[in-house]
C-alpha positions in Angstrom: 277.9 -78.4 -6.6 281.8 -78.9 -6.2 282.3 -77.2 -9.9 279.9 -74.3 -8.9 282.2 -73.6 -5.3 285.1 -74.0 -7.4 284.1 -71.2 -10.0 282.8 -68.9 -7.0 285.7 -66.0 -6.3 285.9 -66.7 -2.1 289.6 -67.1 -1.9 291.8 -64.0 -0.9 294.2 -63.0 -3.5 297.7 -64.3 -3.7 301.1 -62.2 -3.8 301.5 -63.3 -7.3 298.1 -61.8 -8.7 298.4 -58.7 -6.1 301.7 -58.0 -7.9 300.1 -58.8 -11.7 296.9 -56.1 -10.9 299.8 -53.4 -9.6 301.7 -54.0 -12.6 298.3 -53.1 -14.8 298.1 -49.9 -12.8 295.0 -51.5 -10.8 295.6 -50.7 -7.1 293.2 -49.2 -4.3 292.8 -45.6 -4.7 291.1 -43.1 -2.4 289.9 -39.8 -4.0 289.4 -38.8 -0.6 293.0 -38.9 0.6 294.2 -37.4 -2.6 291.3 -34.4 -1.6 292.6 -34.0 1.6 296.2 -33.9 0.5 295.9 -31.0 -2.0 293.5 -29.3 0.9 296.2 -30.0 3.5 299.0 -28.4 1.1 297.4 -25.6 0.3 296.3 -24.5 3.6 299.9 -25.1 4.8 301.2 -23.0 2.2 299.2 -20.1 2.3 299.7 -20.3 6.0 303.4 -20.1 5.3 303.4 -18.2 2.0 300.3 -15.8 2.7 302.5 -12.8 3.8 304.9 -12.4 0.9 302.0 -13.7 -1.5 299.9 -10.9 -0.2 302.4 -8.3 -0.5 303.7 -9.7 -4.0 299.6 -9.4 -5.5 299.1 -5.9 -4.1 302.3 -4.6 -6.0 300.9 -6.1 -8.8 297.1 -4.6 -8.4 299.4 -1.1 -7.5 301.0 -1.8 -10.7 298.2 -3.1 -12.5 295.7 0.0 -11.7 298.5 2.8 -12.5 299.0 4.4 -15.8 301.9 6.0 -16.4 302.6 8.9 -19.5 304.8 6.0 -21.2 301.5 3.7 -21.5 298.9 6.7 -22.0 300.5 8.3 -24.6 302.1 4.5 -26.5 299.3 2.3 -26.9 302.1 0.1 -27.8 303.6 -0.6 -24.8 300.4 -2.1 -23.3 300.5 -5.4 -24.1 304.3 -5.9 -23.1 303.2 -4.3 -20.0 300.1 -6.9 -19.6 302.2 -9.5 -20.2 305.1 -8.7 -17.7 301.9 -8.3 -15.3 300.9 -11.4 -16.2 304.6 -13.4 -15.4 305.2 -11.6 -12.5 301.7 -13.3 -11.5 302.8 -16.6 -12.1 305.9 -16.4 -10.7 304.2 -15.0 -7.0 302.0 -18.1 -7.8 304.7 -20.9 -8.9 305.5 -21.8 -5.6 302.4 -22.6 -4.1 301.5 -24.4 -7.4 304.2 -26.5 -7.3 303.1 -27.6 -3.9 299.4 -28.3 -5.1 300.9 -30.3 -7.9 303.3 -32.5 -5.4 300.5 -32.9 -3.2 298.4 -34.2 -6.2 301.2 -36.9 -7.0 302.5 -38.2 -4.0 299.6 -38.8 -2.1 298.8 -41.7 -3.9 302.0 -43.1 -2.7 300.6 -43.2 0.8 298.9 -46.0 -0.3 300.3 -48.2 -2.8 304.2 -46.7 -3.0 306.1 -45.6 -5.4 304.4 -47.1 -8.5 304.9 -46.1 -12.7 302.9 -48.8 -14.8 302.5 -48.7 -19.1 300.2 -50.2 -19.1 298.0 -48.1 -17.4 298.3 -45.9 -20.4 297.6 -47.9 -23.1 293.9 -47.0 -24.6 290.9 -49.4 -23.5 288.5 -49.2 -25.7 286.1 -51.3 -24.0 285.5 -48.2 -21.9 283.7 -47.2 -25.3 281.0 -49.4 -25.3 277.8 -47.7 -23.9 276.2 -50.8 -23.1 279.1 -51.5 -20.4 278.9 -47.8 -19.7 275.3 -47.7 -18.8 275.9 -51.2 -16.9 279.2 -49.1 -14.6 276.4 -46.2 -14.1 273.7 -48.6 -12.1 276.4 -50.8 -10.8 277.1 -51.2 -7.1 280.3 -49.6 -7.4 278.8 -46.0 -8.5 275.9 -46.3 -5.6 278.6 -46.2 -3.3 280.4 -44.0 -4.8 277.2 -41.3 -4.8 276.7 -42.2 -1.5 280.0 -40.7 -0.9 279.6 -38.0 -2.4 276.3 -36.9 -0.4 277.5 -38.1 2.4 281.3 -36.1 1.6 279.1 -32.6 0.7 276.9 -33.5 4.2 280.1 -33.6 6.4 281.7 -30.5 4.8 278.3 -28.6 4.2 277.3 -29.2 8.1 280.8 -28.6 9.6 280.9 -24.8 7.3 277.7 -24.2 8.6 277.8 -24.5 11.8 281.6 -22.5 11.7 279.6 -20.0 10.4 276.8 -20.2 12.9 279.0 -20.4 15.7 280.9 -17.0 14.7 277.6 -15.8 13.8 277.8 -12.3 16.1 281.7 -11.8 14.9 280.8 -11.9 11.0 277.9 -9.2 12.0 280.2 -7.3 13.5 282.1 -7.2 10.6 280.3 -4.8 8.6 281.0 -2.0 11.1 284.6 -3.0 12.0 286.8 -0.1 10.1 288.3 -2.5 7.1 292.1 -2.1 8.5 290.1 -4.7 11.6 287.8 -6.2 9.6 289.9 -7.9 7.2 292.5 -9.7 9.4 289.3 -10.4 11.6 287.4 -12.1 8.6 290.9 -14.0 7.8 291.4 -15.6 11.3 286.9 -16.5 10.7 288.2 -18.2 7.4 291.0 -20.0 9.3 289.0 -21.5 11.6 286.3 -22.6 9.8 289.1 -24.2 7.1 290.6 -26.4 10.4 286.8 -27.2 10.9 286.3 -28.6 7.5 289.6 -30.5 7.2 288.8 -31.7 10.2 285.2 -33.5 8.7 287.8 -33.8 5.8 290.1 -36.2 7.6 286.7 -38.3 8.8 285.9 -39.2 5.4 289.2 -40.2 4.4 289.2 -42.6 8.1 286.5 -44.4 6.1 287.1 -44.1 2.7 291.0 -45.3 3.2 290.0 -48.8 4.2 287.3 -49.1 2.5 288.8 -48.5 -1.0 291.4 -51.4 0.1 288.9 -53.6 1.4 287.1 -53.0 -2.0 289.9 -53.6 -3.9 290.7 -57.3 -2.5 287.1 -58.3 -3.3 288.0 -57.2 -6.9 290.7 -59.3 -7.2 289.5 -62.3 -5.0 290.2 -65.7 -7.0 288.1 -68.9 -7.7 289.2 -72.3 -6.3 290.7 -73.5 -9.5 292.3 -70.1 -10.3 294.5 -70.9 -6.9 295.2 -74.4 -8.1 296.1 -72.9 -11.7 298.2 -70.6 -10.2 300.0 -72.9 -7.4 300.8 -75.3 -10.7 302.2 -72.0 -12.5 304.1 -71.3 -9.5 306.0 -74.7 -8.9 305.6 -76.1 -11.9 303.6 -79.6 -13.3 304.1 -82.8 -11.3 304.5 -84.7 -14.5 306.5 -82.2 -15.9 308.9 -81.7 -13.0 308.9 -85.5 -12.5 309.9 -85.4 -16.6 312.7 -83.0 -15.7 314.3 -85.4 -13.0 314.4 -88.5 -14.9 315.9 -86.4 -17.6 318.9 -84.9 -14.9 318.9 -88.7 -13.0 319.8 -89.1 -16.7 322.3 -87.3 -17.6 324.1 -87.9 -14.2 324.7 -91.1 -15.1 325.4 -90.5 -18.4 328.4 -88.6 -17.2 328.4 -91.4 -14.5 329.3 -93.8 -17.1 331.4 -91.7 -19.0 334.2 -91.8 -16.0 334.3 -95.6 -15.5 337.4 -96.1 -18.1 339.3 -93.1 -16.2 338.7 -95.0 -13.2 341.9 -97.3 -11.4 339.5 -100.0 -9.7 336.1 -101.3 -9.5 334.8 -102.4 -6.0 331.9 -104.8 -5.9 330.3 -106.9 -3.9 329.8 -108.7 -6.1 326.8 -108.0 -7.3 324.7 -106.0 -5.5 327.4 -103.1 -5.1 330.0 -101.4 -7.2 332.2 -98.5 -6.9 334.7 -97.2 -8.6 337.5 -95.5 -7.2 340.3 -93.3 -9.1 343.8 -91.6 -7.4 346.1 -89.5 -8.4 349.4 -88.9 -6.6 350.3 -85.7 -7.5 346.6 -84.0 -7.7 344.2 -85.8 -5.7 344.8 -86.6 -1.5 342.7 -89.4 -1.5 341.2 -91.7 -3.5 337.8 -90.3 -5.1 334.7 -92.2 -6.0 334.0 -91.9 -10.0 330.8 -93.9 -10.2 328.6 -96.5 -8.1 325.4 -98.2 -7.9 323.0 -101.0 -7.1 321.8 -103.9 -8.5 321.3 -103.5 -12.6 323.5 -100.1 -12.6 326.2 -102.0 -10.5 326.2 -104.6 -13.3 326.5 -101.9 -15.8 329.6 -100.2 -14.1 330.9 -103.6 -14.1 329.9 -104.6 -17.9 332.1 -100.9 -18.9 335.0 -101.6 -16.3 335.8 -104.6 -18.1 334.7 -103.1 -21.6 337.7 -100.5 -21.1 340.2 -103.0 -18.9 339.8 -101.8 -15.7 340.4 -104.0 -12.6 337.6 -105.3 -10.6 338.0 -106.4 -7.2 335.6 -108.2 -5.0 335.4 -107.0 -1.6 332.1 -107.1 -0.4 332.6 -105.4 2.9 334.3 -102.8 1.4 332.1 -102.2 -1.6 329.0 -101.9 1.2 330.9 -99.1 2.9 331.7 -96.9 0.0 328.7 -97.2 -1.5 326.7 -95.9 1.5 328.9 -93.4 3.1 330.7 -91.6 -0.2 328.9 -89.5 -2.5 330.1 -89.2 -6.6 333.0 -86.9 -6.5 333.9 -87.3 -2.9 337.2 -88.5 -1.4 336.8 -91.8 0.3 336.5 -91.9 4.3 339.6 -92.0 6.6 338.5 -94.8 7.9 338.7 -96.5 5.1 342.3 -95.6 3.7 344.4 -98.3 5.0 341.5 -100.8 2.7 341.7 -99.2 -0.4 345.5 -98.6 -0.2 345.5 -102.1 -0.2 343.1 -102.4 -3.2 345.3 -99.9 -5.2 348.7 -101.9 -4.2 347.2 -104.8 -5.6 346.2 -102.8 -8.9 349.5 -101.2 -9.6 351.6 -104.8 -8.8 348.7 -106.0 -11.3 349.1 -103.6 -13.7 352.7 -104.1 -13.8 352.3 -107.5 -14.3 350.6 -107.3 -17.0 353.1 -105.0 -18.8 356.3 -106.6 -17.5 355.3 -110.0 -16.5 356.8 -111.8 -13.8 354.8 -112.7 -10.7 350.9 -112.9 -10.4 350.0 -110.4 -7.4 347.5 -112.3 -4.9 344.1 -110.8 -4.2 343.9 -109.0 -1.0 341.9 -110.4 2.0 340.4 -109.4 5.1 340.4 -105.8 3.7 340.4 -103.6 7.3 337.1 -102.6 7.0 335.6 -101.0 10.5 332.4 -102.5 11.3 330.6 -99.5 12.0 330.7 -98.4 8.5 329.6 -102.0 7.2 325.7 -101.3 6.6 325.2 -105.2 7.2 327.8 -106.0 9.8 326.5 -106.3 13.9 328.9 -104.2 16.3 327.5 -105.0 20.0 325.8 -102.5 22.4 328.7 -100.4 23.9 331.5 -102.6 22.1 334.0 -100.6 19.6 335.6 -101.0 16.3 
């Protein structure tokens, strides 16, 4: 029962596989709105347009319907007549055509955005197949769609009607209106019974809008395991991410390691701690921490300290507070510099011991470590360091 939920598409689709659909082309469209757009721009254009339109098509029926001597007596010059005629046309008619047309492609942007996808246009030839054709003409998906379409003619069929039945006595009263009345009578009729139908126009769209969006999330709507499959997609494989950080814990060390020998002195307590510490004069205003660790690593940093001849120092205290409140690659505390200047006195007076002789330097003691920065040490309730 838990395999069948799983496979069962209940989820609501994620941001990843609503951006995947839109880049296939597949994103809710509405016919309707698209309808109602080209509808809307060309009533607003002729509205706008209608008086020089009107005036531009009667010089062409004047000029259309008059044969001059030139074209009666040179059957020639007819078709180079028809076919400045026919230019002319297109021209009166270029600009409301070009607002059809930008009507046409922007109103799908009302919905989706701006939005150009390949693969959109890339053949499908699964379409082919009658079987699957036959299966999309008794589908669910083309019931509703008829059903839109009778309802769609209904609306528009009943709204024209009753335009027409309510201005029932003024279309009469056309046919014995002189035609210089009659005709910008019958255009104001045609006006409003346009606004009528745009109105039932603008209904449809009300319902057809949300539900082509609502239609289109059910379409993409994802199964249990296609979340989980996703979500692990997404963020990646626990094993594989957990892989990934052993291999970086890795190579941290690795470099880790590979800075012990340019280190001056190894801290340790002695062994459960060590850190080691590196200054330079001239570049570097405090000491730095190279490398530290716990336990088996602090037994390596020791093992390659000594390996490469670099001092180690115990100072338990000491190697407690460095290893808890510095970071790799970060200058030692303040509270701490008066300790490790110590530490690196006794290393140079060492080191020069060893090349010069003389005098072995005495370990350091009592390193002035402040207590509040000793994990293990106990400062009491309200006393200070």
């Amino acid at each position: 029962m838990a395999e069948d939920s799983d496979l069962e598409r209940t989820e609501d689709p994620s941001q990843r596989r609503l951006e995947q659909a839109r880049e296939e082309g597949q994103v809710a469209r509405s016919r309707e709105l698209s309808t109602f757009a080209v509808l809307l721009a060309g009533g607003a254009g002729l509205w706008m347009m209608g008086g020089t339109l009107s005036a531009q098509l009667t010089k062409l029926l004047r000029d259309g319907l008059t044969l001059g001597t030139d074209l009666a007596f040179h059957s020639d010059l007819l078709l180079p007549h028809l076919y400045a005629l026919s230019l002319e046309t297109m021209v009166a008619f270029a600009p409301l055509a070009l607002l059809l047309f930008a009507a046409a492609a922007l109103s799908p942007m009302l919905l989706n955005g701006w939005m150009f996808s390949g693969k959109a246009l890339l053949p499908n030839f699964s379409k082919l197949d009658p079987i699957s054709g036959i299966g999309r003409m008794f589908s669910a998906h083309s019931l509703v769609e008829l059903g839109k379409a009778v309802g769609k003619a209904a609306v528009v069929g009943v709204v024209g009607a009753w335009a027409v039945w309510h201005n029932r006595e003024e279309v009469l009263a056309l046919a014995v209106q002189p035609p210089a009345e009659a005709i910008p009578h019958l255009g104001r009729m045609m006006w409003m019974a346009f606004a009528a139908i745009m109105g039932g126009m603008l209904l449809i769209v009300a319902v057809d809008v949300p539900f082509q969006m609502w239609e289109h999330s059910k379409r993409l709507k994802m199964t249990k395991e296609e979340v989980r499959q996703e979500a692990r997609e997404t963020e990646g494989d626990p094993h594989v991410k957990s892989r990934i950080r052993g291999l970086q814990r890795e190579m941290a060390r690795r470099r880790m390691m590979a800075e012990i020998p340019t280190a001056d002195v190894v801290v340790t307590n002695p062994t459960h701690y060590a850190v080691a510490l590196r200054y330079s004069e001239q570049r570097m205003k405090a000491p730095v921490v190279v490398a530290k660790g716990s336990h088996l690593l602090a037994g390596r940093i020791r093992e390659v300290a000594l390996a490469n001849k670099v001092p180690v120092l115990e100072a338990p205290a000491l190697a407690r507070a460095l290893h808890r409140h510095t970071d790799i690659g970060e200058v030692i505390p303040e509270a701490l510099y008066t300790a490790v200047a110590e530490v690196l006195a006794y290393v140079y007076q060492l080191r020069r011991y060893r090349d010069e002789g003389g005098v072995m330097p005495e370990l350091p003691h009592e390193l002035p470590v402040p207590p509040q920065l000793d994990p293990t040490a106990h400062v009491p309730v309200g006393g200070s360091a």
